[in-house]
N, CA, C and O atoms as CSV, one atom per row, in Angstrom:
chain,resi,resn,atom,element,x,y,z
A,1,UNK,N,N,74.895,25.736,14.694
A,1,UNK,CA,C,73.828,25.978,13.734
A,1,UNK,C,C,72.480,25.560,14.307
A,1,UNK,O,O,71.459,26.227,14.143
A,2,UNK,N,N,72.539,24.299,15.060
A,2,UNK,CA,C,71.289,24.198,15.381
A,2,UNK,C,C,70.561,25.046,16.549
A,2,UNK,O,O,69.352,25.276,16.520
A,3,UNK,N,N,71.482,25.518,17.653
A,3,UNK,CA,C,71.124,26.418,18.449
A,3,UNK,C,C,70.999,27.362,17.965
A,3,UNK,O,O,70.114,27.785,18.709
A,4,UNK,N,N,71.191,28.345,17.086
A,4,UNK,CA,C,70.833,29.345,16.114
A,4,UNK,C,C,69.096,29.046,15.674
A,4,UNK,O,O,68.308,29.972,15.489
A,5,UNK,N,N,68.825,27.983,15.593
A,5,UNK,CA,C,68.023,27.755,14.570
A,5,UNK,C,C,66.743,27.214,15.970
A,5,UNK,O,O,65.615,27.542,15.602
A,6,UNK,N,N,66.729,26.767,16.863
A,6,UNK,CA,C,66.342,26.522,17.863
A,6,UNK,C,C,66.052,28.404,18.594
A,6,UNK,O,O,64.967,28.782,19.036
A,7,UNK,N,N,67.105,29.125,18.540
A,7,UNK,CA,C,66.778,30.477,19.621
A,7,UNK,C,C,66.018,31.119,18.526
A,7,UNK,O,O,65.232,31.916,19.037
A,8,UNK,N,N,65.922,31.112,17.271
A,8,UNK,CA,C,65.209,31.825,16.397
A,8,UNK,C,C,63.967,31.429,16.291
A,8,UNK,O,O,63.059,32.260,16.306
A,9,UNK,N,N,63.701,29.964,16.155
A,9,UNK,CA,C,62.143,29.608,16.666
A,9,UNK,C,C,61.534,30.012,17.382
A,9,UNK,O,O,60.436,30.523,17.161
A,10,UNK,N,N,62.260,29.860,18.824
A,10,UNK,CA,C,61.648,29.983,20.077
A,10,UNK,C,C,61.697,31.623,20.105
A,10,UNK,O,O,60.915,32.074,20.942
A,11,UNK,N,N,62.415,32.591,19.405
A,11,UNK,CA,C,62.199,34.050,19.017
A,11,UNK,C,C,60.751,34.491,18.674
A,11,UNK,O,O,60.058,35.333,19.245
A,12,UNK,N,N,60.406,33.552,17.380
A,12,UNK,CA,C,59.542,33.758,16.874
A,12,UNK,C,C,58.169,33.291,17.431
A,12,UNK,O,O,57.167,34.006,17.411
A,13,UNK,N,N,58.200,32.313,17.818
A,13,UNK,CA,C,57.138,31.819,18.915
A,13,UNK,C,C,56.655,33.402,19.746
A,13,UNK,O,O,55.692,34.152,19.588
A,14,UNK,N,N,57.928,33.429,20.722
A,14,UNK,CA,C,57.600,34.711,21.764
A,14,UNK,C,C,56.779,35.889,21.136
A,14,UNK,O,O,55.979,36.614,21.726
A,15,UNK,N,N,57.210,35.938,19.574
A,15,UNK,CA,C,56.553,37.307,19.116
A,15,UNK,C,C,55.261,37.080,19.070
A,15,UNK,O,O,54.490,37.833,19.665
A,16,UNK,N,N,54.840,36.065,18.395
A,16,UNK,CA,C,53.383,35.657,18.023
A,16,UNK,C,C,52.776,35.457,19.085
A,16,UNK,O,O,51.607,35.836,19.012
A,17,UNK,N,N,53.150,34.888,20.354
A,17,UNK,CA,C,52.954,34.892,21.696
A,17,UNK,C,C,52.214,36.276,22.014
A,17,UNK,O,O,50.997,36.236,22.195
A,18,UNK,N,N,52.860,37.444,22.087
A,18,UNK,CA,C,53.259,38.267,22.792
A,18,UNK,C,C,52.526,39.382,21.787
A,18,UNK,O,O,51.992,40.397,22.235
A,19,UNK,N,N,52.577,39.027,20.265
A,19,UNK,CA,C,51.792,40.129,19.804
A,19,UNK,C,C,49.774,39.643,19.596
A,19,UNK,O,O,48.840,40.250,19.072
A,20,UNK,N,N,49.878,38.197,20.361
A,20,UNK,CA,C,48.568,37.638,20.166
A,20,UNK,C,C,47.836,38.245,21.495
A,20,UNK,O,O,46.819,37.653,21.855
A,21,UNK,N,N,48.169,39.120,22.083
A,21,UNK,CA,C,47.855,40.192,23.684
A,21,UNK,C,C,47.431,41.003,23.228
A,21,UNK,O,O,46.526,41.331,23.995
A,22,UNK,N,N,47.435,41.725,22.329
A,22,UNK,CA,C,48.560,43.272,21.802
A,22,UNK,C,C,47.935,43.621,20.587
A,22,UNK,O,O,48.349,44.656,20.064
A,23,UNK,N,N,46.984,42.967,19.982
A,23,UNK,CA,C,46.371,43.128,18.675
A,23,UNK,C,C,46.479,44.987,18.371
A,23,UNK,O,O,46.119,45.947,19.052
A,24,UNK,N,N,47.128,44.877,17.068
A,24,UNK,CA,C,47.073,46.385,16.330
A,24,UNK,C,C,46.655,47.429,16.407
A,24,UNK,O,O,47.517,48.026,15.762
A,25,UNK,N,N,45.676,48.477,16.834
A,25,UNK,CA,C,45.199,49.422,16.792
A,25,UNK,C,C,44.267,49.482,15.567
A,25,UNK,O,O,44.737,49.258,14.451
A,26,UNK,N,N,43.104,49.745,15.716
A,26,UNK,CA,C,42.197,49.782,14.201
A,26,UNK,C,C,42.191,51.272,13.926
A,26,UNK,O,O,41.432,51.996,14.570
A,27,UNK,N,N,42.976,51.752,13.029
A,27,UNK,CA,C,43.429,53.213,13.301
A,27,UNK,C,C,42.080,53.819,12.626
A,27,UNK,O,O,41.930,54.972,13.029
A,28,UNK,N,N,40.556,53.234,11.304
A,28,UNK,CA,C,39.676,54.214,10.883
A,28,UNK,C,C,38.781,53.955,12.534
A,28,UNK,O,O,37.691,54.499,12.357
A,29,UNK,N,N,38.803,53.567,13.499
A,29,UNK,CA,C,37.720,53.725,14.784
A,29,UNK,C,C,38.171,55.280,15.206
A,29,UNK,O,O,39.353,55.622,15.241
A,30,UNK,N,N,37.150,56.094,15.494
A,30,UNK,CA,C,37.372,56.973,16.201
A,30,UNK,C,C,36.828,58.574,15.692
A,30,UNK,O,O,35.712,58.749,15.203
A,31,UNK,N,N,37.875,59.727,15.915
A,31,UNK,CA,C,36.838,60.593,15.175
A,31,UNK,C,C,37.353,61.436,13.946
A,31,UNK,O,O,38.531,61.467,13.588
A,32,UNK,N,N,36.387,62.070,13.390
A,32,UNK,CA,C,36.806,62.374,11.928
A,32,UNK,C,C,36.262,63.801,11.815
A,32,UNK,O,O,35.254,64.198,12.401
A,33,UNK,N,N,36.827,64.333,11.219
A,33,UNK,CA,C,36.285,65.766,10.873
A,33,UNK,C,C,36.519,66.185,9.342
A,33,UNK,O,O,37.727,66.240,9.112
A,34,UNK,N,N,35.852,66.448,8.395
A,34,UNK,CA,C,35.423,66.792,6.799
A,34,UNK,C,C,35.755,68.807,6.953
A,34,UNK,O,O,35.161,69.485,7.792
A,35,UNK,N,N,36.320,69.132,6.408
A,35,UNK,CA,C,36.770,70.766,6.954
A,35,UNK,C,C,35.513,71.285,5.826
A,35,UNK,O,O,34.515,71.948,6.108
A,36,UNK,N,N,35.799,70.911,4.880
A,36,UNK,CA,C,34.568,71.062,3.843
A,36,UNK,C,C,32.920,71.821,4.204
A,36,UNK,O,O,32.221,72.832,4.124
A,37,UNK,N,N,33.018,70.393,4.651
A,37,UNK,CA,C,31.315,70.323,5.148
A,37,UNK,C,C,31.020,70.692,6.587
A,37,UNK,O,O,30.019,70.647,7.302
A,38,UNK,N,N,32.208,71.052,6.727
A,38,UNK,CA,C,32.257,70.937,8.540
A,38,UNK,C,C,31.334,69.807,9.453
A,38,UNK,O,O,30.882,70.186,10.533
A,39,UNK,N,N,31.146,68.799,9.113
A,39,UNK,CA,C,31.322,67.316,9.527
A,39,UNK,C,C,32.100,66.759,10.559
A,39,UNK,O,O,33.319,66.584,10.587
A,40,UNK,N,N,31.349,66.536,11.301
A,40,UNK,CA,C,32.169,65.546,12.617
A,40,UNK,C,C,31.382,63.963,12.812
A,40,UNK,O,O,30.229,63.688,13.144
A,41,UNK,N,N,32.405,63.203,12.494
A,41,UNK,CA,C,31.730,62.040,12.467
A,41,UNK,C,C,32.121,61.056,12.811
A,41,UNK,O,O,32.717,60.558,11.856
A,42,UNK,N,N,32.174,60.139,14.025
A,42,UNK,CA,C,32.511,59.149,15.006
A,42,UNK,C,C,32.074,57.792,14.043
A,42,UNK,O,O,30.934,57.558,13.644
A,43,UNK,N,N,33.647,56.730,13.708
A,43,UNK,CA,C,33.399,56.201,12.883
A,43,UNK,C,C,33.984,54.822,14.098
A,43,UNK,O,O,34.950,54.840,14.861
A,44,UNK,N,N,32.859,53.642,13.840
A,44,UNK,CA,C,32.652,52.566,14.764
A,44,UNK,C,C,32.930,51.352,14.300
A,44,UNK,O,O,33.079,51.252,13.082
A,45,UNK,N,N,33.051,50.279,15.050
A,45,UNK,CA,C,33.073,49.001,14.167
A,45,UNK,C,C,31.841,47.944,14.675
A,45,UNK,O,O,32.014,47.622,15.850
A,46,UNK,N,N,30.821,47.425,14.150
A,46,UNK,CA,C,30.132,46.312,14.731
A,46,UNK,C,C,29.974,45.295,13.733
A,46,UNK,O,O,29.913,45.531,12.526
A,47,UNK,N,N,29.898,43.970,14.347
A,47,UNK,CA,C,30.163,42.611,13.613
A,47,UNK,C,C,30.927,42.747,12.371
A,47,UNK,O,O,30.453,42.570,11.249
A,48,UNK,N,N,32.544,43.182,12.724
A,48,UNK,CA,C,33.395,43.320,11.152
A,48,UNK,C,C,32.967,44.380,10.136
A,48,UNK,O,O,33.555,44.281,9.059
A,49,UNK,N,N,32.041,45.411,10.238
A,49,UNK,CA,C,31.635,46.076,9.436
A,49,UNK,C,C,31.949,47.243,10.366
A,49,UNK,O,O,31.894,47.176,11.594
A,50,UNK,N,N,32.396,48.685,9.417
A,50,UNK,CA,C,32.227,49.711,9.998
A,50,UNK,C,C,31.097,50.800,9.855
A,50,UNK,O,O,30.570,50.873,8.745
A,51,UNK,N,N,30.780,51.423,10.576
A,51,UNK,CA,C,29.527,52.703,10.516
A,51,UNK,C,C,30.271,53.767,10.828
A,51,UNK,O,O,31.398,53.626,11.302
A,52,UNK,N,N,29.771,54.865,10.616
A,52,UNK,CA,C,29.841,56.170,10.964
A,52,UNK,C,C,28.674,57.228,11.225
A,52,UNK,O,O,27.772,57.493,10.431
A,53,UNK,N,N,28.877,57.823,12.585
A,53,UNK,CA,C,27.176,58.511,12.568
A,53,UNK,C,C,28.245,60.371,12.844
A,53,UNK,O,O,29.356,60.748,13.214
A,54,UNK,N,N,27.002,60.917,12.377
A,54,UNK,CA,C,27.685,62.422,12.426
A,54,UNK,C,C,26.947,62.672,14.336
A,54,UNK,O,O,25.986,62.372,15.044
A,55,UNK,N,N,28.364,63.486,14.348
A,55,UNK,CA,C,28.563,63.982,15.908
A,55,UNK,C,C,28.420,65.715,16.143
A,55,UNK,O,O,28.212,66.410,17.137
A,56,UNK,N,N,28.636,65.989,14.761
A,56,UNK,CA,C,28.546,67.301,14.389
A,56,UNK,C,C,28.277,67.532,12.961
A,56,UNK,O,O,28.755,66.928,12.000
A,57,UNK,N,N,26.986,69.018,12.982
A,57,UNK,CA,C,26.714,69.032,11.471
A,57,UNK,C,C,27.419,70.090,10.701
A,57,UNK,O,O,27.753,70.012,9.519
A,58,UNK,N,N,27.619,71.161,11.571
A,58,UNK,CA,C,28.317,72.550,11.010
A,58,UNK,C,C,27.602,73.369,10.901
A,58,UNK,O,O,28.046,74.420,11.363
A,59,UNK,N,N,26.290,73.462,10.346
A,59,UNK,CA,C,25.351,74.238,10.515
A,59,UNK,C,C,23.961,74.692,11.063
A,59,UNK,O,O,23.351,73.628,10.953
A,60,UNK,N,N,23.522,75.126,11.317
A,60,UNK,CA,C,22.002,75.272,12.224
A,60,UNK,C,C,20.898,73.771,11.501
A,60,UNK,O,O,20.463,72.799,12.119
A,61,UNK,N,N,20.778,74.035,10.412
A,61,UNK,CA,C,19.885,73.010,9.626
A,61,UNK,C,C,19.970,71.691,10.205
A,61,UNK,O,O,19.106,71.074,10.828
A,62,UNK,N,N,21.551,71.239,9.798
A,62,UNK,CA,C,21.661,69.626,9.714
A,62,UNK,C,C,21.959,69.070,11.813
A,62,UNK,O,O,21.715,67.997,12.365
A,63,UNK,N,N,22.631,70.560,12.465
A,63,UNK,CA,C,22.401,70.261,13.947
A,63,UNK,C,C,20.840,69.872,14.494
A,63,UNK,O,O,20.439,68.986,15.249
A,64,UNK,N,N,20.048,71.127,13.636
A,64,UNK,CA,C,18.649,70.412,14.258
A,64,UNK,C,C,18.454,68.735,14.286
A,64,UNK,O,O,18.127,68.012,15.227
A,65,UNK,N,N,18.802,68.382,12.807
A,65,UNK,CA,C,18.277,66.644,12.380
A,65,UNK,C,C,19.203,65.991,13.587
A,65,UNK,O,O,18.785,64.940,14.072
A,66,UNK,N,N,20.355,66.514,14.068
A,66,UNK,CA,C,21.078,65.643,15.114
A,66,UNK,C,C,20.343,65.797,16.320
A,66,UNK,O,O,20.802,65.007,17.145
A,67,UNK,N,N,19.264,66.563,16.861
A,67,UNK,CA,C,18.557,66.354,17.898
A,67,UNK,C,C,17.567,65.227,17.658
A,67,UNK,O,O,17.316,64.532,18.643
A,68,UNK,N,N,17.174,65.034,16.914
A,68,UNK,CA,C,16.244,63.864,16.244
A,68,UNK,C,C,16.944,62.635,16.801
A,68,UNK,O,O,16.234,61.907,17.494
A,69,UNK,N,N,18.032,62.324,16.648
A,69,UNK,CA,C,19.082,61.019,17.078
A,69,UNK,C,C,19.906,61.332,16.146
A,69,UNK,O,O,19.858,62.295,15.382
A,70,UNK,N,N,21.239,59.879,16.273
A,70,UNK,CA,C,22.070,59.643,15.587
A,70,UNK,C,C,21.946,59.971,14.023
A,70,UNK,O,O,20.876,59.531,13.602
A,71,UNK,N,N,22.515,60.447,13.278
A,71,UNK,CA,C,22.036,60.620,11.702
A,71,UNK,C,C,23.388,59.445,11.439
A,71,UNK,O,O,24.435,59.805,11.978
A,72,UNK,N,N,23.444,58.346,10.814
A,72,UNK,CA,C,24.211,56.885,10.316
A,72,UNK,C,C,24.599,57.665,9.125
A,72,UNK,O,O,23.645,57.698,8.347
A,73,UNK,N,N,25.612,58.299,8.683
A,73,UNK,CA,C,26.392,58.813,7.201
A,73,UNK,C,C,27.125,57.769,6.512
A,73,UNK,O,O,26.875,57.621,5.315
A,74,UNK,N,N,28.005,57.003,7.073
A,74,UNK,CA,C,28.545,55.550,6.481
A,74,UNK,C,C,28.479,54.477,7.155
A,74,UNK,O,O,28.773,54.264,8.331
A,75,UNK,N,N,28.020,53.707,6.242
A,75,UNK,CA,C,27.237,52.217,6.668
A,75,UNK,C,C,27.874,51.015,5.933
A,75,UNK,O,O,28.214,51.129,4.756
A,76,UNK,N,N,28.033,49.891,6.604
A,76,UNK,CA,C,28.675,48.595,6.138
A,76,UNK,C,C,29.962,48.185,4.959
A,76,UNK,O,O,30.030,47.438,3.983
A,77,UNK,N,N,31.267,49.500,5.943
A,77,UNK,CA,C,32.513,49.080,5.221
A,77,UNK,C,C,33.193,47.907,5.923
A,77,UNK,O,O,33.268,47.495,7.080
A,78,UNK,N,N,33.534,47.644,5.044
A,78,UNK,CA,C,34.481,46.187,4.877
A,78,UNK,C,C,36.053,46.266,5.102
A,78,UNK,O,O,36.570,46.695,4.071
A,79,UNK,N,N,36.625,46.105,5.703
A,79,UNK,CA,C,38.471,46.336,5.844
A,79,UNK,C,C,38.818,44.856,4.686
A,79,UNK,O,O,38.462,43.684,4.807
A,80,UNK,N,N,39.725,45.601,3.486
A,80,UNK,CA,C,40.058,44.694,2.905
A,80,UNK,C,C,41.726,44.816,3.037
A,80,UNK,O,O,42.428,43.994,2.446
A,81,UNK,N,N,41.994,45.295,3.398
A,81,UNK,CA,C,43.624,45.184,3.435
A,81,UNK,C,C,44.170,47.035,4.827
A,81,UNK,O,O,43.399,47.910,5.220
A,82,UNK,N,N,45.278,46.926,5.037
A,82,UNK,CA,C,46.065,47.854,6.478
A,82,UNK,C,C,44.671,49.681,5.899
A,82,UNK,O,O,44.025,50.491,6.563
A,83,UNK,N,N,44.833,49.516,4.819
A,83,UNK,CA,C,44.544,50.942,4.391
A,83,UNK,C,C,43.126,50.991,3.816
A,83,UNK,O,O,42.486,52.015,4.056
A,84,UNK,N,N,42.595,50.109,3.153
A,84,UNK,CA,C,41.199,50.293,2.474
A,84,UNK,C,C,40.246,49.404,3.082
A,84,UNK,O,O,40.599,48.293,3.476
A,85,UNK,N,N,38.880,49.879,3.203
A,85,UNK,CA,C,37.922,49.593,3.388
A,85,UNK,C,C,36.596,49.971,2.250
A,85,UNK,O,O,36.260,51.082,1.838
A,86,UNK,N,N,35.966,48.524,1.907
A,86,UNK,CA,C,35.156,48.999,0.207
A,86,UNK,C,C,33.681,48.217,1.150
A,86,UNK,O,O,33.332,47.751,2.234
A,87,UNK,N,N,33.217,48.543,-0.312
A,87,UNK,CA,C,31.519,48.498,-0.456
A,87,UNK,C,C,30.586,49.051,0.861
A,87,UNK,O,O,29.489,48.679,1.277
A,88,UNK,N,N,31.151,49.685,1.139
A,88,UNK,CA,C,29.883,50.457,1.740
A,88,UNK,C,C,29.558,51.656,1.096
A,88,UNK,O,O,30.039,52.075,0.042
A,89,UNK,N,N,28.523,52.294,1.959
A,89,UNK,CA,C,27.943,53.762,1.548
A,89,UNK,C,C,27.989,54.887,2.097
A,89,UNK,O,O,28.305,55.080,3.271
A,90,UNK,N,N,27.684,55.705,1.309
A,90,UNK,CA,C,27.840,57.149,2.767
A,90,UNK,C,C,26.201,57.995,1.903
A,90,UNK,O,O,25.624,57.886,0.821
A,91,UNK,N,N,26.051,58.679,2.982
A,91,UNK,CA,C,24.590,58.722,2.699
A,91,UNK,C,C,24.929,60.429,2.616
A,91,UNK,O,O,25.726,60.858,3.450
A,92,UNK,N,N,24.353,61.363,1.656
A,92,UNK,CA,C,24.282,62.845,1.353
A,92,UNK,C,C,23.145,63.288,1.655
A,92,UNK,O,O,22.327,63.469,0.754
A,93,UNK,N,N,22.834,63.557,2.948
A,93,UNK,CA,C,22.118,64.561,3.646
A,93,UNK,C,C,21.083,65.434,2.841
A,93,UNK,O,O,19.854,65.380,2.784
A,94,UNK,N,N,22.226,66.450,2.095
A,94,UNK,CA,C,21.690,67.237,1.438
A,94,UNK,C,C,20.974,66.729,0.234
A,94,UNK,O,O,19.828,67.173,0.176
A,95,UNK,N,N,21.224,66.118,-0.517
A,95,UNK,CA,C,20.365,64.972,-1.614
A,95,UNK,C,C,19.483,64.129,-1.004
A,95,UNK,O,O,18.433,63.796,-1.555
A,96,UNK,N,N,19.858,63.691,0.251
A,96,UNK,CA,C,18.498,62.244,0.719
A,96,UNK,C,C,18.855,61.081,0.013
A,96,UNK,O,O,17.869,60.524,-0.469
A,97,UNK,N,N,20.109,60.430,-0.252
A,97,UNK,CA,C,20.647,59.499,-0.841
A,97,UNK,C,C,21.852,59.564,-0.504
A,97,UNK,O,O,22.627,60.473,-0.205
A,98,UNK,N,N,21.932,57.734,-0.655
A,98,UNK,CA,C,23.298,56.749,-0.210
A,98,UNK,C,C,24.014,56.576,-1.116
A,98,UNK,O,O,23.277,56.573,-2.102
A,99,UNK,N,N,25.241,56.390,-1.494
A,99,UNK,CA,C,26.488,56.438,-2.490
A,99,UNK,C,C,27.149,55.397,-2.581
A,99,UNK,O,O,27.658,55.393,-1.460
A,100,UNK,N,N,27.549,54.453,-3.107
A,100,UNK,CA,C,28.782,53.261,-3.192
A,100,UNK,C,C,29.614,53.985,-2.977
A,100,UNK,O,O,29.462,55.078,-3.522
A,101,UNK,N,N,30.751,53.833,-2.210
A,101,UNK,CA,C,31.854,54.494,-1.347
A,101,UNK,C,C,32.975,53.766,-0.906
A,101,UNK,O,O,32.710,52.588,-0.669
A,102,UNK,N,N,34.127,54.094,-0.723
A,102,UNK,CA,C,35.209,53.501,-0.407
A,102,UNK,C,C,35.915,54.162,0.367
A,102,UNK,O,O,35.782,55.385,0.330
A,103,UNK,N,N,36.854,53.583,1.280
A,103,UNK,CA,C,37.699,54.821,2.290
A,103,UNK,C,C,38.733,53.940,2.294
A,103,UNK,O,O,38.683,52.710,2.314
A,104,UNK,N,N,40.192,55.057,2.264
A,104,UNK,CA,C,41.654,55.043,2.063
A,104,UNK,C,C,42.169,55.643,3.287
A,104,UNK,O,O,42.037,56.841,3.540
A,105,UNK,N,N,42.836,54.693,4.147
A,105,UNK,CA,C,43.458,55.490,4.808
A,105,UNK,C,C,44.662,55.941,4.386
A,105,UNK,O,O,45.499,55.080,4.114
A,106,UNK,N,N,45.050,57.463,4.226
A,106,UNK,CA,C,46.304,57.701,3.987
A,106,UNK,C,C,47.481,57.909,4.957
A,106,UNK,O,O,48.673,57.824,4.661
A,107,UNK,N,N,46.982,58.182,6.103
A,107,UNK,CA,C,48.058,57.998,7.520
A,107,UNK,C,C,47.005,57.578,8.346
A,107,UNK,O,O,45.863,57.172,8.128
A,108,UNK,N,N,47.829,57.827,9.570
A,108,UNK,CA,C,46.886,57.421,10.772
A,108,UNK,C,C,46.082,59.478,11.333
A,108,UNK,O,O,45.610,59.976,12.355
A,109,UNK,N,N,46.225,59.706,10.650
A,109,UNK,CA,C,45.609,61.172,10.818
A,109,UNK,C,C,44.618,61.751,9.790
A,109,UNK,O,O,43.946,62.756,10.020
A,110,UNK,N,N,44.569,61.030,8.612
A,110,UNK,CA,C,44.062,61.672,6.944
A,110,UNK,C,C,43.364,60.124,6.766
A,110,UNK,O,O,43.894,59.068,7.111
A,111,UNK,N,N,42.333,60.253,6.278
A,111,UNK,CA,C,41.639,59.642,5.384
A,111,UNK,C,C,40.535,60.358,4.072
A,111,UNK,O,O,39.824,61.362,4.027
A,112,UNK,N,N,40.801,59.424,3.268
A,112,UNK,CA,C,40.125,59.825,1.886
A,112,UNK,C,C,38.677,58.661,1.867
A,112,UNK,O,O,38.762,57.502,2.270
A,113,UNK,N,N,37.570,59.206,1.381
A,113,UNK,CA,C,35.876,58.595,0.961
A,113,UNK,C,C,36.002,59.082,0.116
A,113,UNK,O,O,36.373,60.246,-0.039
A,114,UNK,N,N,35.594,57.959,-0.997
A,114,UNK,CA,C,35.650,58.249,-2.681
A,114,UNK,C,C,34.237,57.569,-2.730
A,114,UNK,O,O,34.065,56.647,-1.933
A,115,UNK,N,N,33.401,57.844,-3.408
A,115,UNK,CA,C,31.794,57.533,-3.926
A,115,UNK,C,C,31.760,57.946,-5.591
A,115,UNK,O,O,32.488,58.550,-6.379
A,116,UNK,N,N,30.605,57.318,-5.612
A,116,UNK,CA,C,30.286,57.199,-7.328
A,116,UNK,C,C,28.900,57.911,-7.631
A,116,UNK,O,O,28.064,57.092,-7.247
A,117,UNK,N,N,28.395,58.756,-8.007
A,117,UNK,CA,C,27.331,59.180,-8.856
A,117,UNK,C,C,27.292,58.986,-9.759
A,117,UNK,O,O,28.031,59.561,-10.558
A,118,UNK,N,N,26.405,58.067,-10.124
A,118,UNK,CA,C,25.995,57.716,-11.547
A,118,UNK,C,C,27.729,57.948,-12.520
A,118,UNK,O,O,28.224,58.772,-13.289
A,119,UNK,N,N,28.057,56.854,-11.968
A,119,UNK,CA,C,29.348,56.946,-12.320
A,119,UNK,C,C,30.512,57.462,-12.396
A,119,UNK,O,O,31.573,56.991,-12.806
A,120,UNK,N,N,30.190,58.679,-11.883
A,120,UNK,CA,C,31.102,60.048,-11.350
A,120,UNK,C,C,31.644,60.211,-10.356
A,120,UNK,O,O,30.932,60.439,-9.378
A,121,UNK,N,N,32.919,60.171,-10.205
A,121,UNK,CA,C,33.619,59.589,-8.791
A,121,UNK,C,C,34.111,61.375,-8.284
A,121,UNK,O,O,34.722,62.300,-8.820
A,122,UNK,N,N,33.463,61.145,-7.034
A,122,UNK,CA,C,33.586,61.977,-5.792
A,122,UNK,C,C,34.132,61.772,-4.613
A,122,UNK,O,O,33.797,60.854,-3.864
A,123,UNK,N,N,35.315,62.905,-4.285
A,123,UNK,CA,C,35.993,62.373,-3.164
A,123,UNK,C,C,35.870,63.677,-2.257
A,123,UNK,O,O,35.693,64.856,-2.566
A,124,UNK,N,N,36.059,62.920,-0.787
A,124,UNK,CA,C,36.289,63.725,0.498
A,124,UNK,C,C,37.276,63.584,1.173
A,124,UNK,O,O,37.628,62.467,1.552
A,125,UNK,N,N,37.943,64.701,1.472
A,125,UNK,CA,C,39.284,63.956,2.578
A,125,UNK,C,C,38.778,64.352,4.147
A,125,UNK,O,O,37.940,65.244,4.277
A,126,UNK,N,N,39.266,63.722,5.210
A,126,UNK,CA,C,38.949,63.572,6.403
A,126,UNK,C,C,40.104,63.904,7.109
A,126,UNK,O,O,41.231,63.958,6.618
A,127,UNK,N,N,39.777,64.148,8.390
A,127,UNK,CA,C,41.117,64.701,9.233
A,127,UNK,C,C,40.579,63.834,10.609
A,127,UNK,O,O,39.364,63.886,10.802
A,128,UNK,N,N,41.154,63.279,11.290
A,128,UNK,CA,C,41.273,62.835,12.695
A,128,UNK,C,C,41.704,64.008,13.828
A,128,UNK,O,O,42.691,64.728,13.979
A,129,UNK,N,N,40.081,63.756,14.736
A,129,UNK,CA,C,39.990,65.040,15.955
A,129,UNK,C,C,40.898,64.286,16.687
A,129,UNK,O,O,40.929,63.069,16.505
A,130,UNK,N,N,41.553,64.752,17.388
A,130,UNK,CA,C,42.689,64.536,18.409
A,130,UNK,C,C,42.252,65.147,19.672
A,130,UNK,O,O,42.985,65.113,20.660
């Protein structure tokens, strides 16, 4: 019993060991595409907060504003648990205004941005460029 209980420690040690190398994959880093809006948008992490700047606009209009620089669409999400990230914003182009916003990851391929208008909840789903 006690060698049981001794190789299972020292089991568990090795993992924490071994997965303290190896940290997780942050599966919302990377890129995103909105089929909708035709949106391409490279989503980042700096100091614990995530951003997102569009990489693509879809149309002649909003490509011009991307020669200008980076256009920042979501700004200062928070990872609160494997799948959600809250209180940030995503900013509507076409309006000229920022949104309280939330993002769900639903796999490692799909994510959902839910925002509020004046109390009116609006959602987008996202697809991961591969």
């Amino acid at each position: 019993m006690r060698k049981l209980l001794l190789n299972s420690s020292l089991f568990i040690l090795g993992a924490i060991f071994l997965f303290s190398f190896f940290p997780l994959k942050d599966l919302l880093i990377g890129e995103w595409r909105n089929e909708k809006y035709g949106v391409e948008v490279i989503i980042f992490k700096k100091d614990n907060l995530y951003y997102g700047n569009v990489t693509e606009a879809g149309n002649e209009k909003g490509n011009e504003k991307l020669k200008k620089g980076p256009m920042q669409v979501l700004k200062n999400f928070k990872k609160t648990s494997d799948s959600t990230y809250c209180c940030g914003s995503i900013y509507l182009p076409k309006v000229g205004i920022n949104i309280s916003s939330n993002i769900l990851m639903n796999n490692s391929k799909t994510l959902t941005v839910t925002g509020y208008i004046l109390g009116i909840k609006t959602e987008s789903n996202w697809n991961r460029i591969e």
